[in-house]
Each structure stands twice: as C-alpha cells, then as structure tokens.
N, C-alpha and C positions, 0 to 999 in steps of 0.2 A: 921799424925794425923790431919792435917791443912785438907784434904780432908772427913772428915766427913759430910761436909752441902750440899755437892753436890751430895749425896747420894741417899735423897729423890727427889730431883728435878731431877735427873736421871728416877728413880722407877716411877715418876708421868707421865714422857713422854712416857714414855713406855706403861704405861697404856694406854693414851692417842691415844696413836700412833696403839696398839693393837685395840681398839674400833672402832677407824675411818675406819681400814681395815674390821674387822668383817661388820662393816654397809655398806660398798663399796661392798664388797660381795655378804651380804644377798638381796641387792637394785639389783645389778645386773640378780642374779638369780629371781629375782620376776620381775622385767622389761624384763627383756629376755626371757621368756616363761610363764611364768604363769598369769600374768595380760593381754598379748595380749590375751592368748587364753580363760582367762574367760570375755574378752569384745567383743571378737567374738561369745561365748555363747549365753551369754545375748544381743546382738545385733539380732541373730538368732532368738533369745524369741520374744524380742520386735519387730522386721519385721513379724515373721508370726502372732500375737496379731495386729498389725495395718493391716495387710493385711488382714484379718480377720475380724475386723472393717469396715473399708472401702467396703469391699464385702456385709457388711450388709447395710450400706448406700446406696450403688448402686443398692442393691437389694429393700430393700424400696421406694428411688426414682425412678422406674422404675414402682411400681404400678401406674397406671394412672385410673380415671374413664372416662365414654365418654364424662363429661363437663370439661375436661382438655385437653386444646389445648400444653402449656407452662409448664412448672414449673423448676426452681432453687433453687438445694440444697445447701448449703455451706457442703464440706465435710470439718469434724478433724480429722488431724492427727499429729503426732508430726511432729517439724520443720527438728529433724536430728536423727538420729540413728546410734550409732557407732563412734558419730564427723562426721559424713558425710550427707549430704544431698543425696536425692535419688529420684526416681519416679515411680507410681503405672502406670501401660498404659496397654491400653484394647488391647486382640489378640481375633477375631471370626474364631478362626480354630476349627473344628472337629464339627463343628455346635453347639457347646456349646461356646458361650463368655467368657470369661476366664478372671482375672485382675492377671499381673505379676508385681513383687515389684522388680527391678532392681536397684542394689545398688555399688559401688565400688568395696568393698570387697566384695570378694568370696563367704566367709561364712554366709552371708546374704541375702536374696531371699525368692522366691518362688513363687509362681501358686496357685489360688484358682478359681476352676469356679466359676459363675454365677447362678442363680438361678431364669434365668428372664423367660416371656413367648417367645415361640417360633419364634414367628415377630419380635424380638427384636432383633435391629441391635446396638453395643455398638463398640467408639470408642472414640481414642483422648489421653490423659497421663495428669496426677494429678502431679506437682512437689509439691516437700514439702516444697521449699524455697517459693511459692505463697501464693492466697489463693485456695486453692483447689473447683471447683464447679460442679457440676453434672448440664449438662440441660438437661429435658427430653422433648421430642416435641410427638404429637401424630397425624399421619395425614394418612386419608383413613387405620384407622385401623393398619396401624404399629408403630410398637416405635421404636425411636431412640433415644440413651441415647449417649450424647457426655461429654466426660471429660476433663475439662480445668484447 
C-alpha cells in the first residue's frame, strides 16, 4: 500500500518519455526527406525567377542608342538561394548568348538565352556574394555586354 504515490509519477514519465519519441520521430522523417526536397523545390523556383530577371536586365542593358559609348547597370539579384551562394555567367554558343545560373546543388540551375541584337558579344559571370554589374560598351557598331 506504501507504493500508491509512485504511481502517478510513474504514468507521467511515461507519458513524457512517449512524446519525446513521437517528436524524435516525426522531426526525423521531415528532416530526412521532406523539408530537403521542398527546399530544393523552391530553390529551383527561385533560381529560374532570378535567372529570368537577370536575363531581363541584361536584355535592357544591352539596348544602346548611337550616343552611347559606355553605360553601367547595377544588376539584383538575391544574395543566396538554397543557403548557397551561386553565379549567373554568359555562354555565346550556337550564336545565341545565353545566361546559365550555376549553383551547388544539383537541383537548381538552368539556361535562359538572350534576346540581344545579333553584334552582341556577352561575357564574364555575375556572383551573388558581389555587386553584380552589367557594362555595356558600343564601338564601330558592335556591343559588348560584359558581366562582373
């Protein structure tokens, strides 16, 4: 009979002891598959949305009239994507300029051409950790758009 008060303080660890695991658990399975891969998603979202940006900026900065020798743009873009910093860098293959978003992980990327006039020579890589700037130069009728 002397054992009656230890009853409940029993019953409460128990409880206790059942919760902590249920949360060990449920934390586990949402850390281990389902929050990486909805922040590789949404990392995916957000790289082609800045890349896609960016291509607008470069496409803009890239009009020149013929009393534009110079001009600098400041591009934005976000600092990181995914917890990772990253870089947008100009490829002129297949005679279309092209801006590719090169990221750590895998699951974020991609390719978006350009939409410049045909003289247009585009080079150079935008980091995110900088400030990112577009110069455009215009000489003897070509452009050159460089990315720093």
């Amino acid at each position: 009979m002397d054992e009656r008060a230890a009853a409940p303080v029993a019953g409460k660890a128990l409880e206790i002891a059942i919760l902590v695991v249920f949360v060990g658990v449920v934390s586990a399975a949402l850390f281990g598959s389902v929050v990486p891969t909805y922040r590789t998603a949404a990392g995916a979202e957000v790289g082609d949305r800045t890349l896609v940006a960016v291509v607008g900026q470069v496409d803009t900065a890239a009009v020149v009239t013929d009393s534009v020798v110079e001009r600098r743009v400041a591009v934005s873009m976000p600092r990181t994507i995914r917890g990772s910093a990253y870089v947008v860098r100009a490829v002129n293959g297949n005679q279309t300029p092209t801006l590719v978003l090169d990221h750590p992980h895998a699951g974020v990327g991609g390719a978006v051409p350009l939409s410049v006039p045909a003289e247009t020579r585009v080079n150079g890589s935008l980091q995110s950790t900088s400030e990112p700037t577009v110069v455009v130069t215009q000489e003897s009728g070509r452009i050159e758009v460089v990315l720093r």
